[in-house]
C-alpha positions, 0 to 999 in steps of 0.5 A: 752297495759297499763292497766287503774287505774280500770283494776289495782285495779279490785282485790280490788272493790266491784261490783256496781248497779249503772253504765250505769243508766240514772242517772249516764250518763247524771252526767258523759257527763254533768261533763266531760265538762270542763267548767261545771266542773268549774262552779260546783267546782267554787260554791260548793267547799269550800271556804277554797279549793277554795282559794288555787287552780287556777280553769284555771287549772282544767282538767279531769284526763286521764281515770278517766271516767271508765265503768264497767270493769269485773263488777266492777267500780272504781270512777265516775271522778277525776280532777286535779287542780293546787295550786296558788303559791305553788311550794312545792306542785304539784296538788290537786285531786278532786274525784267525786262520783255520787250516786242517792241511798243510799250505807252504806259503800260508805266511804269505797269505796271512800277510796279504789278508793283514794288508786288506785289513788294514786297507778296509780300515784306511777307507772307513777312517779316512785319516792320513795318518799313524793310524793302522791297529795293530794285527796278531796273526793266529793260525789255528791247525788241526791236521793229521801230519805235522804243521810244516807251513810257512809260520814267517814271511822271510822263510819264504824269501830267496836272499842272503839271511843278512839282507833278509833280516837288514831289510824285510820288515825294517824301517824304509831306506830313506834317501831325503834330498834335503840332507844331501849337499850341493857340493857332494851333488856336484862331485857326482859324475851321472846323479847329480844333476837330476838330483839337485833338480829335484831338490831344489825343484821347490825353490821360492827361484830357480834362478838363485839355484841354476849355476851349478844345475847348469855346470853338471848339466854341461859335464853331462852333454860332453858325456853323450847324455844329451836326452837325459839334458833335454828331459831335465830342462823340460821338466825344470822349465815346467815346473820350477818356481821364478819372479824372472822365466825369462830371465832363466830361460835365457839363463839356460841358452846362454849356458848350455845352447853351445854345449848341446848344440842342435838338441837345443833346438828340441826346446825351442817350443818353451821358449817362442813366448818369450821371443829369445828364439834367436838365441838359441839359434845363435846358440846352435850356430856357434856350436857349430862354428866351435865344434869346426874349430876344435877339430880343425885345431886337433887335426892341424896340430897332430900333423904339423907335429908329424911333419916338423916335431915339436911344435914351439910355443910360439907358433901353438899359441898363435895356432890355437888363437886362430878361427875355424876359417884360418884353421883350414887356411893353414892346413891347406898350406902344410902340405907344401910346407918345408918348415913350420914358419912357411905357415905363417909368410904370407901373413907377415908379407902383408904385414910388411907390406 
């Protein structure tokens, strides 16, 4: 059995006080004639609304006189009206909220019964496209103290008027990665690598897009990000188009096994079909031969500089040419060092010799 538009948004209703009261039936059987309902929109709609719609055409909308369902109500009545002449335009939706007491948020309640309207309207159209008719919300109020409700959503929202007035009911903020460059992506120092994945996610080849992925990449391990890496390799490697998979995958080793070190053992499962396991294993050991190496490097410079001052340049750059294991070499040996070149006298003893 199909459902009604208030069994289909019950989840999303507040409860009300106010349905089955004398007041609400005598409003609702009065109304749910038609030829009062086109009297009463005849006189108290705008004059402005009025012009455009052909009020022959008025009818009550198939069960929009709802009771109270699992204690909610949804809407008192909704009508539909033609438009005179407009064939880009189907209908216009009149929905009319009966009320004998004051309800503070009643604007809220107006806005979620047009959402469930125009939900019930998607699911019998069907269409995935500019489609919803247009709703004109009518409070109809008879109490005895002064109407003091809600009227307007944005009287019921805490924020500064001007972002409630630049926001609220305006068009969406579009951020479209089309319209983004590489270059400003590439200048970014957190968003650009996911970003300029997602963008370029749809190329007909990743491949042609994968530098500047992997430089940002790389700025991103030496930062700490090291899962936020991970996560985005997986996901570019199940999901980006290519002629050449293991030509990328490889790509992606050679360019970041030796920045991520050990972590680039967490994708080794996308790569064991492709056999470049040994890669990135290579990729991990020279991480880690490079990683001694430069801390080796640091150490040894700070304390020859402790040691004997400034360092000449000679000596640095042949300091900074050496490998991990003469690194160590010569700082065993500045401990017995009186000068800088006694760093060096057994190399040149065996030169000689």
């Amino acid at each position: 059995m199909k459902k009604t538009i208030a069994e289909n948004q019950q989840d999303n209703l507040e409860e009300t006080d106010e349905i089955y009261t004398p007041h609400d039936r005598v409003f609702k059987g009065a109304i749910a004639d038609i030829r009062v309902a086109r009297d009463f929109f005849e006189h108290y709609l705008p004059k402005t609304v009025k012009d455009l719609v052909d009020l022959d055409t008025l009818e009550v909308y198939p069960n929009s006189h709802v009771g109270k369902s699992l204690n909610l109500l949804l809407l008192d009545m909704l009508f539909k009206v033609n438009f005179i002449n407009q064939k880009d335009y189907d209908c216009l939706y009149l929905l009319v909220e009966h009320r004998s007491s004051v309800k503070k948020i009643m604007s809220f309640s107006i806005l979620q019964y047009m959402v469930a309207v125009w939900n019930e309207h998607l699911k019998k159209t069907k269409k995935n496209k500019k489609n919803l008719p247009l709703i004109m919300p009518i409070i109809f109020y008879h109490g005895e103290q002064k109407f003091t409700g809600g009227r307007d959503i944005r009287e019921l929202i805490k924020a500064p008027p001007e972002l409630i007035e630049q926001i609220l009911f305006k068009p969406c903020h579009l951020i479209d990665t089309r319209r983004i460059s590489d270059e400003s992506l590439q200048e970014c120092e957190w968003d650009g690598a996911w970003v300029y994945l997602l963008k370029h996610i749809y190329d007909k080849d990743f491949l042609s897009a994968i530098g500047p992925f992997l430089e940002m990449s790389k700025t991103l391990c030496q930062k700490g990000a090291i899962e936020l890496v991970e996560l985005l390799l997986t996901y570019l490697i199940e999901v980006a188009k290519t002629e050449q998979p293991i030509k990328l995958k490889k790509t992606i080793v050679e360019g970041l096994s030796t920045t991520m070190g050990e972590n680039m053992g967490t994708l080794a499962e996308h790569f064991k079909q492709e056999g470049i396991q040994e890669g990135i294993q290579k990729g991990v050991q020279i991480g880690r031969e490079e990683g001694v190496q430069t801390g080796e490097l640091a150490v040894l410079l700070r304390q020859l500089h402790l040691k004997f001052g400034v360092i000449p340049p000679y000596y640095k750059k042949r300091i900074e040419q050496g490998d991990a294991k003469q690194l160590l070499i010569w700082c065993d040996r500045i401990l017995d060092a009186k000068k800088i070149e006694d760093l060096f006298e057994v190399e040149m003893e065996h030169i000689l010799a």
